[in-house]
Backbone as a printed PyTorch tensor [residue, N CA C, xyz], in Angstrom:
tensor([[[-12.3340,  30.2440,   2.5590],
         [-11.7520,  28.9210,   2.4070],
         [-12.6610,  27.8580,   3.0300]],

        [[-13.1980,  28.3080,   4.0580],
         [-14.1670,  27.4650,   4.7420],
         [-15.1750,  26.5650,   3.6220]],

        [[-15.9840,  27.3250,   3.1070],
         [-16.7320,  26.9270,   1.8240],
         [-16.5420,  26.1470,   0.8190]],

        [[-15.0290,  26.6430,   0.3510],
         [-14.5010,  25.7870,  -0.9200],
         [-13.8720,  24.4870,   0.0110]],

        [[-13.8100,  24.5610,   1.0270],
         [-13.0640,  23.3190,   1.3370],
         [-13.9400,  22.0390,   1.9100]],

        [[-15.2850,  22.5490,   2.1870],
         [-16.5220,  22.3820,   2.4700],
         [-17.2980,  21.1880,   1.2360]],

        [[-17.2110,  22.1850,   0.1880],
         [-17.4620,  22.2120,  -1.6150],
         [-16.5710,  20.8370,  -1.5480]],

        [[-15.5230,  20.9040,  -1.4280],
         [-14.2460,  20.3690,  -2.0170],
         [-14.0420,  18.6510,  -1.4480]],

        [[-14.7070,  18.8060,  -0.1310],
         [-14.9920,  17.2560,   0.8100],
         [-16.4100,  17.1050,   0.5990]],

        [[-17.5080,  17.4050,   0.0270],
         [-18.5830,  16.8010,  -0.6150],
         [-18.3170,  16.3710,  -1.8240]],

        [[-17.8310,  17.5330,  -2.8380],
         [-17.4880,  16.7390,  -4.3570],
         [-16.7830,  15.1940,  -3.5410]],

        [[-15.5990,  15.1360,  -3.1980],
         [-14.6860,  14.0400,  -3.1120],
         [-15.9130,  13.1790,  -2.3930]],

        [[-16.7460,  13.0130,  -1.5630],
         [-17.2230,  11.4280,  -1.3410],
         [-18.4470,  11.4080,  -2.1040]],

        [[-19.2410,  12.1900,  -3.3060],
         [-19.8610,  12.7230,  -4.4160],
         [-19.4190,  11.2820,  -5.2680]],

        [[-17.7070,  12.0560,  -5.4950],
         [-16.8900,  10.8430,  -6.4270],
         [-16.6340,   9.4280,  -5.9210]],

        [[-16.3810,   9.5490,  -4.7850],
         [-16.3010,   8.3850,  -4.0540],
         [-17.0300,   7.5200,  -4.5440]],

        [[-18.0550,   7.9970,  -4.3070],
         [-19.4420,   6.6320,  -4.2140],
         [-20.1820,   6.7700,  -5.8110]],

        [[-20.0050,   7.1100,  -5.9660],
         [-20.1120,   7.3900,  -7.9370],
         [-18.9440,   5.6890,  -8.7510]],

        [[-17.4750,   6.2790,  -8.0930],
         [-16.4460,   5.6240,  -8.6920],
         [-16.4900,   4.3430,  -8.2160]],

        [[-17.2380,   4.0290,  -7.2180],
         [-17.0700,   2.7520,  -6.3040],
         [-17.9070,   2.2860,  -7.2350]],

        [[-19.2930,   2.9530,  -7.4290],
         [-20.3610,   2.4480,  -7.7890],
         [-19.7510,   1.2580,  -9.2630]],

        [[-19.0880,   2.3440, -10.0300],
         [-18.9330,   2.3300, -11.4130],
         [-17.6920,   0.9910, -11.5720]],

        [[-16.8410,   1.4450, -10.7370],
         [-16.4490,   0.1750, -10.6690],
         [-16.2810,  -1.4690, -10.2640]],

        [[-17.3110,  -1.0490,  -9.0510],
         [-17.6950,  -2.5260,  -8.2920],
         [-18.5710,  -3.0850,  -9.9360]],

        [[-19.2550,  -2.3260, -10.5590],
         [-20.1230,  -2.9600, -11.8150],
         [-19.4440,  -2.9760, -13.3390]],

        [[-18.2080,  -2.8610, -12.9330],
         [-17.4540,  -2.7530, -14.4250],
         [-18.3830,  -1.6640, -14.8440]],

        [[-18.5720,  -0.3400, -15.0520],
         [-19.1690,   0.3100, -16.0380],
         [-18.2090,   1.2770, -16.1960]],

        [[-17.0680,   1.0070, -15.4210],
         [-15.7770,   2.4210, -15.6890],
         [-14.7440,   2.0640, -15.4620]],

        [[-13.3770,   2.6880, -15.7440],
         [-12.2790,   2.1580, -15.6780],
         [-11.3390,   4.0400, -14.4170]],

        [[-10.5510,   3.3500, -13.6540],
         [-10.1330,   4.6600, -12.9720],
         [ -9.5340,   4.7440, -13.5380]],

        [[ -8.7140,   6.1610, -14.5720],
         [ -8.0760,   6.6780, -14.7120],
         [ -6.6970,   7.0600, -13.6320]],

        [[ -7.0850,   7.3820, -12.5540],
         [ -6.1390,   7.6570, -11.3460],
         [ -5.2510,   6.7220, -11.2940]],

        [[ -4.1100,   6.6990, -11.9250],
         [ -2.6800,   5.6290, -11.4830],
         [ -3.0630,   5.1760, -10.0720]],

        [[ -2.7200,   6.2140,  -8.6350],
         [ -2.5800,   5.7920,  -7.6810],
         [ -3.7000,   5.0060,  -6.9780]],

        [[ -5.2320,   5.8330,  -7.4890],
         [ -6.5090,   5.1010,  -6.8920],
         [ -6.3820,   3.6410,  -7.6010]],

        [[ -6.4940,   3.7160,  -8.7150],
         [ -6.5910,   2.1710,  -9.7160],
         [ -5.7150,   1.5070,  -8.7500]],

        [[ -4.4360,   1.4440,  -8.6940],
         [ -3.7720,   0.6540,  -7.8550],
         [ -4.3550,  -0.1580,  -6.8400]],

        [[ -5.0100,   1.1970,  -5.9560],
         [ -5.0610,   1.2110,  -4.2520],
         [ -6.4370,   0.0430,  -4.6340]],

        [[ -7.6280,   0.5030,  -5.7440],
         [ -8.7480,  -0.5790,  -5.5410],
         [ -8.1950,  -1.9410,  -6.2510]],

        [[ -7.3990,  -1.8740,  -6.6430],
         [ -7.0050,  -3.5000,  -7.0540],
         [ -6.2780,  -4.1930,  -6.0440]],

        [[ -5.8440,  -3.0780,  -5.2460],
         [ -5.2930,  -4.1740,  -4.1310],
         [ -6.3630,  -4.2360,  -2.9660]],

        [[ -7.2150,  -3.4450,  -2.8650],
         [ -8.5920,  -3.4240,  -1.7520],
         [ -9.3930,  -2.4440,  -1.9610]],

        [[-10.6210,  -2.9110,  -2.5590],
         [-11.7530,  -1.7350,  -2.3710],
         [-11.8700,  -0.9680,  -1.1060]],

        [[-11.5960,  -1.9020,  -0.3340],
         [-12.2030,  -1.1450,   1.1520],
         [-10.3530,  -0.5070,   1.4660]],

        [[ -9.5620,  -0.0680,   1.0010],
         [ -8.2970,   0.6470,   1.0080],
         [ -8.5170,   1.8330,  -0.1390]],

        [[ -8.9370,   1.4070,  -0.9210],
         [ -9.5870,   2.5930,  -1.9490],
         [-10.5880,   3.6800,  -0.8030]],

        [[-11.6110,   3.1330,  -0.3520],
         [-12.4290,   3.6550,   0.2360],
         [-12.0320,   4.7320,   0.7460]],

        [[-11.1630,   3.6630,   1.8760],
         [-10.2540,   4.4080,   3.2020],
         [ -9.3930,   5.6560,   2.6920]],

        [[ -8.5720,   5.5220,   1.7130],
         [ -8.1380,   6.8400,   1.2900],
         [ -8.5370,   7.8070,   0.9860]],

        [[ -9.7260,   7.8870,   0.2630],
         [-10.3650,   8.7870,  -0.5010],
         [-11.3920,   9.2220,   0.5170]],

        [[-11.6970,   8.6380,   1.2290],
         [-12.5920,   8.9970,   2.7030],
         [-12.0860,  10.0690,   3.5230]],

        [[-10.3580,   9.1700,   3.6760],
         [ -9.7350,  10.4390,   4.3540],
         [ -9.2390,  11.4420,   4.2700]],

        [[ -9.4870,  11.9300,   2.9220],
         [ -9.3730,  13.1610,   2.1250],
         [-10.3460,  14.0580,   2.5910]],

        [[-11.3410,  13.8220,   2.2970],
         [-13.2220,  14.4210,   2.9350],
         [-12.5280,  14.7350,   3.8600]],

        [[-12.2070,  13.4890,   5.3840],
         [-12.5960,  13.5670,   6.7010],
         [-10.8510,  14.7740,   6.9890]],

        [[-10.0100,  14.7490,   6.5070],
         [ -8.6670,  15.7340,   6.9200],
         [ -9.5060,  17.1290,   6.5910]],

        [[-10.2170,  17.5150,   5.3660],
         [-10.9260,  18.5670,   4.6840],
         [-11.4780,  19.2410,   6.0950]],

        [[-12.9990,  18.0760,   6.4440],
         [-13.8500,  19.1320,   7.4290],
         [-12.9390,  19.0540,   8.3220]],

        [[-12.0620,  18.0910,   8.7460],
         [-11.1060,  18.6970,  10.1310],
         [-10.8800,  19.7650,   9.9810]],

        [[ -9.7610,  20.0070,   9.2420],
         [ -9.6800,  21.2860,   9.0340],
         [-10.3850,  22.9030,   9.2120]],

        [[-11.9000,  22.6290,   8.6520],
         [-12.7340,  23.4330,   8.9370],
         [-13.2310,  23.3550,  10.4960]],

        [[-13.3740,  22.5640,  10.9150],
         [-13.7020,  22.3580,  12.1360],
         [-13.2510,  22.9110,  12.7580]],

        [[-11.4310,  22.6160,  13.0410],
         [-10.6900,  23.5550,  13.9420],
         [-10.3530,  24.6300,  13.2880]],

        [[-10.9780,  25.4970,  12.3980],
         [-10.5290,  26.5140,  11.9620],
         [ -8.9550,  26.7110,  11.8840]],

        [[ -8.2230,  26.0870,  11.4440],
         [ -7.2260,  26.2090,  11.0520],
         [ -6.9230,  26.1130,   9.2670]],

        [[ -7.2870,  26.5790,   8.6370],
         [ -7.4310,  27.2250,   7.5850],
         [ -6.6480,  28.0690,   6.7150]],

        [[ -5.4400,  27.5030,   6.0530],
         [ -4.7070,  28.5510,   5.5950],
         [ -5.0940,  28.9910,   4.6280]],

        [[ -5.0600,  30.5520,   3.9590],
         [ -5.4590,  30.9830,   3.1810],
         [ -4.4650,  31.7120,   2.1600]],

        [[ -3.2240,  31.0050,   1.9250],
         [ -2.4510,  31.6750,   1.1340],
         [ -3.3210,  31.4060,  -0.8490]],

        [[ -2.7230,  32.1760,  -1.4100],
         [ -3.2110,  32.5370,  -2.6680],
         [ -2.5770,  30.6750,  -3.7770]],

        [[ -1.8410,  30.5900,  -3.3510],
         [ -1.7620,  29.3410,  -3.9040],
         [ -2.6280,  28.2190,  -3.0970]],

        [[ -3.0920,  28.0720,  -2.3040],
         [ -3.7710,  27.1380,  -1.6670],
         [ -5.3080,  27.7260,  -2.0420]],

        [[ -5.8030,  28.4020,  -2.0610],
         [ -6.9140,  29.0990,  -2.5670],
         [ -7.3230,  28.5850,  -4.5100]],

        [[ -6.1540,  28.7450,  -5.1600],
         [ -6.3620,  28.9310,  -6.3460],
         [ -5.9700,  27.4740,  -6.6710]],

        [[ -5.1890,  26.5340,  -5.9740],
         [ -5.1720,  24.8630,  -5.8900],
         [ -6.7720,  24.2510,  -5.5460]],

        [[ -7.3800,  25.2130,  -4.3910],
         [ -8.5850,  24.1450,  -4.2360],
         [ -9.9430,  24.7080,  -5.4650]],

        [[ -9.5410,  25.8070,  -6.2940],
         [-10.5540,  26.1780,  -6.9590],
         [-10.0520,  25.0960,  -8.3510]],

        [[ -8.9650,  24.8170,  -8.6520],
         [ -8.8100,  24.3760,  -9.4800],
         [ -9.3340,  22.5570,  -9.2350]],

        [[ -9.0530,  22.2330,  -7.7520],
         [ -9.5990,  20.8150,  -7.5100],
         [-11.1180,  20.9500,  -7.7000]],

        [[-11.9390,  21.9460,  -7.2520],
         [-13.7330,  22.0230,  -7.8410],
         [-13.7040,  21.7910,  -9.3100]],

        [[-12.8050,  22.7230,  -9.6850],
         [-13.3390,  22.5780, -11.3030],
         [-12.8110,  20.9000, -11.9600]],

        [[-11.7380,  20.0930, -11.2700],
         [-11.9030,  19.0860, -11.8270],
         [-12.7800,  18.5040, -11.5400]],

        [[-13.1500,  18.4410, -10.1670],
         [-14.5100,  17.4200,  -9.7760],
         [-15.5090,  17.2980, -10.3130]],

        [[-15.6200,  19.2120, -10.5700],
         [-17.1890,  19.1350, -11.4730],
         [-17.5150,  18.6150, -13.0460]],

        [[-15.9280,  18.5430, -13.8030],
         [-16.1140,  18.4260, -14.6650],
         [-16.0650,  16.6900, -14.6230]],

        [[-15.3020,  15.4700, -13.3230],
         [-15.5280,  14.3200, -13.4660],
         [-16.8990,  14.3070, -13.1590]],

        [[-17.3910,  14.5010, -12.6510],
         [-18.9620,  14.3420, -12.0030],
         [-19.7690,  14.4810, -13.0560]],

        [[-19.5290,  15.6450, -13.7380],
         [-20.1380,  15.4700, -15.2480],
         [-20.0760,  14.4310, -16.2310]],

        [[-19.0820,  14.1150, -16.0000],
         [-18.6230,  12.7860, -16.6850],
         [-19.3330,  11.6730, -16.8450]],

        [[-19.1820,  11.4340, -14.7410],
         [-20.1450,  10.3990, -14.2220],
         [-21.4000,  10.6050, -14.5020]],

        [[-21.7730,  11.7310, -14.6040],
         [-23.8700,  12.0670, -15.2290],
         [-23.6550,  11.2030, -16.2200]],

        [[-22.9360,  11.6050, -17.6130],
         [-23.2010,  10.8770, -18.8040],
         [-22.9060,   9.2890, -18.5650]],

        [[-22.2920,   8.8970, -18.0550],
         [-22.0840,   7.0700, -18.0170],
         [-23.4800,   6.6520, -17.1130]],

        [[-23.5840,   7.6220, -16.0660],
         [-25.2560,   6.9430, -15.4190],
         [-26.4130,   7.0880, -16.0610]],

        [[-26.1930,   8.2970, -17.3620],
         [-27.6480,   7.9920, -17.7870],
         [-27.2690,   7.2610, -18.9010]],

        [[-26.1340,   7.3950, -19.8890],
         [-26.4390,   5.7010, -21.2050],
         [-26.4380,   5.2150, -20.0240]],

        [[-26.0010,   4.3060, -19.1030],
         [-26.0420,   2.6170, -18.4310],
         [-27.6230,   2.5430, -17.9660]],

        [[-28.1570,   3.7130, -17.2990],
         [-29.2600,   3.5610, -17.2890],
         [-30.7200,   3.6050, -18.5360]],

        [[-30.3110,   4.7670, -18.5880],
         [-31.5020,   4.7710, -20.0490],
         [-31.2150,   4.1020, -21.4150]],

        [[-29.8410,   3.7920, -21.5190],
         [-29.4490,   3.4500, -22.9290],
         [-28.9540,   2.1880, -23.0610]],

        [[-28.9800,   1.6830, -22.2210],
         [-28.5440,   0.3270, -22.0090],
         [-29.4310,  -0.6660, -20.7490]],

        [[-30.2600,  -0.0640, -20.4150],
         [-31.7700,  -1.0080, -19.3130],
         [-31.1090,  -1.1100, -18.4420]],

        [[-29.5720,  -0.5300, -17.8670],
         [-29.6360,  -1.0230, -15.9360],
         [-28.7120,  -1.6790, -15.9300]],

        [[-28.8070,  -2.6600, -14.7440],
         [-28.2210,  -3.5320, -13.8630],
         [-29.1500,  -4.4540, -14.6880]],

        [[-30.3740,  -4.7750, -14.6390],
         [-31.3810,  -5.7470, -14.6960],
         [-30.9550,  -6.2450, -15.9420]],

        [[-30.3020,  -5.6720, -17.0230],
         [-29.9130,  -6.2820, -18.5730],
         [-28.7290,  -7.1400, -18.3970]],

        [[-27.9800,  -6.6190, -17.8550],
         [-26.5940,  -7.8550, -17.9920],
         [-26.8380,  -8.9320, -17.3700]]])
């Protein structure tokens, strides 16, 4: 559990700063009901939440307190596989905005 939960608070500030990116520049829209909310009422409250997701994660590892029941195991494998597949996501919107559309420097 150590690992995936490890995995699991890198993907999340991975997305973090991906989603911030994408949306401080209009190049994405959040899907997330609750995040969309939280950054329309404060980026830096967006931040803060999704930060403290990561930072509860390595606590966790830190103090080795670590539960390892089979549903908590097979919940955080299923949170990797969404991440990886948003992160994938985010690849394709950074390379059209970058290669297929010239940047920042075009608009």
């Amino acid at each position: 559990m150590k690992y995936s939960f490890l995995s699991l608070a890198l993907l999340n500030i991975i997305d973090l700063d991906l989603t911030f990116i994408g949306l401080h520049f209009d190049l994405i829209e959040e899907n997330n009901p609750l995040m969309k909310f939280l950054y329309h009422q404060s980026p830096s409250l967006f931040l803060g939440v999704k930060l403290s997701f990561s930072i509860f994660l390595l606590l966790l590892v830190m103090t080795q307190r670590l539960p390892s029941t089979f549903l908590l195991k097979s919940l955080t494998l299923i949170a990797i596989s969404i991440y990886l597949v948003v992160l994938s996501l985010h690849s394709i919107w950074i390379y059209s905005f970058l290669f297929l559309t010239g940047g920042l420097f075009s608009r």
